[in-house]
C-alpha positions in Angstrom: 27.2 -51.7 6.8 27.3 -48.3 5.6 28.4 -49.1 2.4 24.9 -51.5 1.9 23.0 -48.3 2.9 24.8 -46.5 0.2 24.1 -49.0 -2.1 20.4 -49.3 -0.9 20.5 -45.4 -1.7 21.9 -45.2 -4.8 19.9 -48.2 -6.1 16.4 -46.5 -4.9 17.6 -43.4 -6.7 18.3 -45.5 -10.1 14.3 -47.1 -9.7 13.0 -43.4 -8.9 14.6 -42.2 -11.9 13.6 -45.3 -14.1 10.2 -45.0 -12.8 9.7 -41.3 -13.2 11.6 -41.9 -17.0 8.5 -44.6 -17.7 5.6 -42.6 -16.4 7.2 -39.8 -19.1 7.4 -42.2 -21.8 4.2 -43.6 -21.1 2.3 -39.6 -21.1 4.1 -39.6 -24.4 1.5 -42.3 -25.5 -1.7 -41.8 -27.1 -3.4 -44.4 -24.4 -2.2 -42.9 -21.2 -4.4 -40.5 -19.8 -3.1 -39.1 -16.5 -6.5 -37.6 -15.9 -7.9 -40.9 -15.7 -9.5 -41.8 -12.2 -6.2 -44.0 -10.3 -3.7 -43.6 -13.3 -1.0 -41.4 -11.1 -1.7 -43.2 -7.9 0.6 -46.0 -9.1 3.1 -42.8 -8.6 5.1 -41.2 -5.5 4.7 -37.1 -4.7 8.3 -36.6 -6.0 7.7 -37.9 -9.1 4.5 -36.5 -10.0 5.8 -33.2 -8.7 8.6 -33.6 -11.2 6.4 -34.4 -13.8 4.1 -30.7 -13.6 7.9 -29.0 -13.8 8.2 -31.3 -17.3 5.1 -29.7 -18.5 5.6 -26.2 -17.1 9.1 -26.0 -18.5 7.8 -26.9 -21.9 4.7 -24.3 -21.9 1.6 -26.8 -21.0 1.1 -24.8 -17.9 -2.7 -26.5 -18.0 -1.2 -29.7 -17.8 1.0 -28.7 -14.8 -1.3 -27.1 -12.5 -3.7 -30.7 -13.2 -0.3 -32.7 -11.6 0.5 -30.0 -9.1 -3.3 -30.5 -7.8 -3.2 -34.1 -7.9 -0.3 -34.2 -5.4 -2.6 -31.9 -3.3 -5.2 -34.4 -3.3 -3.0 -38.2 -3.5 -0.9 -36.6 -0.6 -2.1 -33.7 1.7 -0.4 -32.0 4.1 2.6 -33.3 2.7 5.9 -31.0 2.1 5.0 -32.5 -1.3 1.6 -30.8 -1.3 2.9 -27.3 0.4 5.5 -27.3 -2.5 3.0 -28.1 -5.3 0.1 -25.6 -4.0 2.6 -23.0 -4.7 3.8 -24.7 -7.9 0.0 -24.7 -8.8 -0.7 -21.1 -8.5 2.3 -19.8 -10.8 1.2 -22.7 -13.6 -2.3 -21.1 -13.4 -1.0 -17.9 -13.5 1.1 -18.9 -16.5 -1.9 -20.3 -18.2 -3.8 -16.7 -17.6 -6.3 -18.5 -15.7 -6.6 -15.7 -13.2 -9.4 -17.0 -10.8 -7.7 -20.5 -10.7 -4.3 -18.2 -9.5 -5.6 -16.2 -6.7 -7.9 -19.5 -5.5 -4.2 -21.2 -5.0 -2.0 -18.4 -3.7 -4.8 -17.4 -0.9 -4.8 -20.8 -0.1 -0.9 -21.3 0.4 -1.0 -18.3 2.3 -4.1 -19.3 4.4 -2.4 -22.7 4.9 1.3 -21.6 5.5 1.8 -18.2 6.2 4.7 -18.2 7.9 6.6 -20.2 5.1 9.4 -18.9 3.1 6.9 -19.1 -0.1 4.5 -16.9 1.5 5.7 -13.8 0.1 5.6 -15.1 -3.3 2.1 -16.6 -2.7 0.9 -12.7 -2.0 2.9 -11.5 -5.0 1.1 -14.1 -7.1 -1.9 -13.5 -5.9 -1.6 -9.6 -6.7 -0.1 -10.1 -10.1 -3.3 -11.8 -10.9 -5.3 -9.1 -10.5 -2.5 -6.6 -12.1 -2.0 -8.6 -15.1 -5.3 -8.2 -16.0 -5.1 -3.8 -16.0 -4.3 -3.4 -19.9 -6.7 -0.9 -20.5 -7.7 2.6 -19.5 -11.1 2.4 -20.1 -11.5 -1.0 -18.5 -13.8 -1.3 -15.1 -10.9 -0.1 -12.6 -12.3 -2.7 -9.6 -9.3 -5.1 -11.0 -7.0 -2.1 -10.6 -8.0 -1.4 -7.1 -7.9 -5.1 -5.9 -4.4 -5.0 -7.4 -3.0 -2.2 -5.3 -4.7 -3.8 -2.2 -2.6 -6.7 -2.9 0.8 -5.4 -3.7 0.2 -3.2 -0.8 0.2 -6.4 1.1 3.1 -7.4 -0.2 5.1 -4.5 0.5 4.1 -4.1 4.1 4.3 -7.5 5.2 6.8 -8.6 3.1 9.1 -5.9 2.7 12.4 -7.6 3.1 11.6 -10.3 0.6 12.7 -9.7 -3.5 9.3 -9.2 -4.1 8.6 -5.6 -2.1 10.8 -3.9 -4.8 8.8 -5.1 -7.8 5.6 -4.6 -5.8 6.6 -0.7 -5.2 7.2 -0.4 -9.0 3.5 -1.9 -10.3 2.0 0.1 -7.3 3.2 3.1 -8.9 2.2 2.1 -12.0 -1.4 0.8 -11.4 -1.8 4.0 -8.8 -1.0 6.4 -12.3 -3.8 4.2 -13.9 -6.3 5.5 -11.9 -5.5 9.1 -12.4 -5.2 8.0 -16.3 -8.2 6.8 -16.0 -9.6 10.1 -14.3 -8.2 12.4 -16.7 -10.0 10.6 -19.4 -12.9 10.6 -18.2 -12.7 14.2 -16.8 -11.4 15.2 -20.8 -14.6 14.0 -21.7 -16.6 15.9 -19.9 -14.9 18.9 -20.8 -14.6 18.6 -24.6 -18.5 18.1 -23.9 -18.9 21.0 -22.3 -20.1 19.5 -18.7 -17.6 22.1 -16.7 -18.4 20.9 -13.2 -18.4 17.7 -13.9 -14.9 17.9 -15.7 -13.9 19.7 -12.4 -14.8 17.0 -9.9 -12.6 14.5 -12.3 -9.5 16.4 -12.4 -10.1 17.6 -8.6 -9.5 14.0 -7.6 -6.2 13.8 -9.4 -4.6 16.7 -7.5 -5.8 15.6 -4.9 -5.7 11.9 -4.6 -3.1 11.3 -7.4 -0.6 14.3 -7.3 2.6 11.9 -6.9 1.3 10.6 -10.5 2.4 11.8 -14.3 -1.5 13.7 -14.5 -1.0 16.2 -12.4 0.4 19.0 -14.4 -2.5 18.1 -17.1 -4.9 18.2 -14.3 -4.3 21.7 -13.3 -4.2 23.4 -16.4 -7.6 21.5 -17.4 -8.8 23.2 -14.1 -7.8 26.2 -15.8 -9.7 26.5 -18.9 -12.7 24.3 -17.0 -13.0 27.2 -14.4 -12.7 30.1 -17.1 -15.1 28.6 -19.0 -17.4 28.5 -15.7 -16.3 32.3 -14.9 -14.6 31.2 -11.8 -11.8 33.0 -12.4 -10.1 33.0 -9.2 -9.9 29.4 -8.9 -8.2 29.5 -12.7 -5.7 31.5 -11.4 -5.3 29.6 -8.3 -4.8 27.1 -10.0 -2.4 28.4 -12.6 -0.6 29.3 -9.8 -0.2 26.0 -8.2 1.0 25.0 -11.6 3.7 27.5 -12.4 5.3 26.8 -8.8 5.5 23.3 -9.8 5.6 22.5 -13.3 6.6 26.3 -14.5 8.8 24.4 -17.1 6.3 22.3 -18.7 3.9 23.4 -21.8 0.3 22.5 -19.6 1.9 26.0 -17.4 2.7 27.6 -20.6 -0.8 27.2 -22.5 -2.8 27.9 -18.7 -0.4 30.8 -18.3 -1.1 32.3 -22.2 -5.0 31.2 -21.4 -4.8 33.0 -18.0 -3.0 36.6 -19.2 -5.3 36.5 -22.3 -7.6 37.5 -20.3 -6.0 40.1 -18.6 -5.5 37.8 -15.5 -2.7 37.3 -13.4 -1.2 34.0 -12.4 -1.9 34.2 -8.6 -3.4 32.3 -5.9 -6.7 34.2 -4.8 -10.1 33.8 -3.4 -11.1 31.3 -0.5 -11.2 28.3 -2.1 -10.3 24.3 -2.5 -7.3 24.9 -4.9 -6.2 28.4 -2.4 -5.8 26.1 0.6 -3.9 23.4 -1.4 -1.4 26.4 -2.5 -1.2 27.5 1.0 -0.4 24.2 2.1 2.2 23.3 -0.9 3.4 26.6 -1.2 3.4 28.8 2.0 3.9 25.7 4.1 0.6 26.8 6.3 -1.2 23.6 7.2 -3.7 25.0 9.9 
């Protein structure tokens, strides 16, 4: 008896296979259209499921995501359908159709958020947004959305192999923002608008000072602040720049700006840049 079950077993394997062989043979044909209305009904969840790895694997990530979907619909709530909704989101996300992406990752982790896939759903769904941060002088909204999102993924996943790579894009869209500061702030300055170059690199120190900017930031505060006469905040902020970053040229050129002028490098005066010394530097945070 248990050998006629293996049998029975075996034999439904062989017609899956031969089946799922046809429907491939037959996509290969110029008269099969599987986007036909009732063409992959004729089909089981396994092997159209199969079928969107055949075309992922081989770069038609368009193609895949149409299968993946059609599972969705043929056979909801389905382990067919949980494993294609996920399957979906990374062929649209290999196709660069962004908004298709994030529509099927939020909805995998809407539907299943306890699953083991969640995580990647979230990491998905936030390397959608990242993906799309390749330039400075883009509309940073994207790049904002995209730490929101691996910020999600670190915090509520952070056991899962996707916190690490999370972390490491954080880090790097979080130093495009100050990028994306310091340009904006260099602008300003080369045009002469002082206090408005001021406000830009203020909000590197201090939103961004864990960033690559900061040392830049500081000695633009320099020469933005002599060229406004403040000179106490210049050598404030020289100072907060030699204690840090004394080996780097931005302390160098503030430090030859500062003593051209017969100032010293020292933090004086009452002002933003004198508490943040006092803070970093004296340790005195009341």
């Amino acid at each position: 008896m248990s050998r006629g079950r293996g049998m029975s077993a075996r034999r439904a394997k062989i017609m899956a296979v031969a089946a799922l062989a046809a429907g491939l043979t037959l996509a290969g044909c110029d008269t099969f259209d599987p986007r036909q209305p009732g063409v992959l009904e004729a089909y089981s969840a396994q092997q159209i499921f199969e079928r969107g790895e055949f075309e992922l694997d081989r770069n038609r990530a368009d193609d895949a995501a149409y299968y993946f979907g059609e599972i969705e619909r043929l056979y909801p709530y389905s382990e067919w359908a949980k494993r294609a909704l996920i399957m979906q989101a990374a062929a649209y996300h290999q196709d660069r159709d962004y908004p298709n992406a994030r529509s099927a990752a939020q909805r995998f982790i809407d539907f299943y958020p306890a699953d083991t896939d969640a995580a990647y759903a979230q990491y998905l769904l936030a390397l959608s947004y990242y993906d799309q941060i390749d330039e400075i002088g883009r509309d940073q909204g994207l790049t904002f959305q995209a730490l929101q999102a691996l910020r999600a993924v670190i915090e509520i996943y952070p056991d899962s192999e996707y916190a690490e790579p999370a972390i490491l894009k954080f880090d790097l869209a979080f130093d495009h923002l100050a990028a994306k500061e310091m340009e904006v702030g260099r602008y300003y300055l080369k045009g002469g608008h002082y206090a408005a170059a001021v406000n830009r690199f203020r909000v590197v120190v201090e939103d961004f000072q864990t960033t690559a900017h900061t040392a830049e930031a500081l000695h633009r505060l320099v020469e933005a602040y002599l060229s406004l006469g403040l000179t106490e905040e210049a050598q404030t902020a020289g100072a907060i720049l030699g204690y840090n970053y004394r080996s780097t040229p931005w302390y160098q050129d503030s430090y030859a700006l500062l003593t051209g002028q017969g100032l010293n490098v020292e933090a004086t005066g009452d002002n933003w840049l004198a508490s943040i010394y006092r803070q970093v530097v004296r340790g005195e945070w009341l």
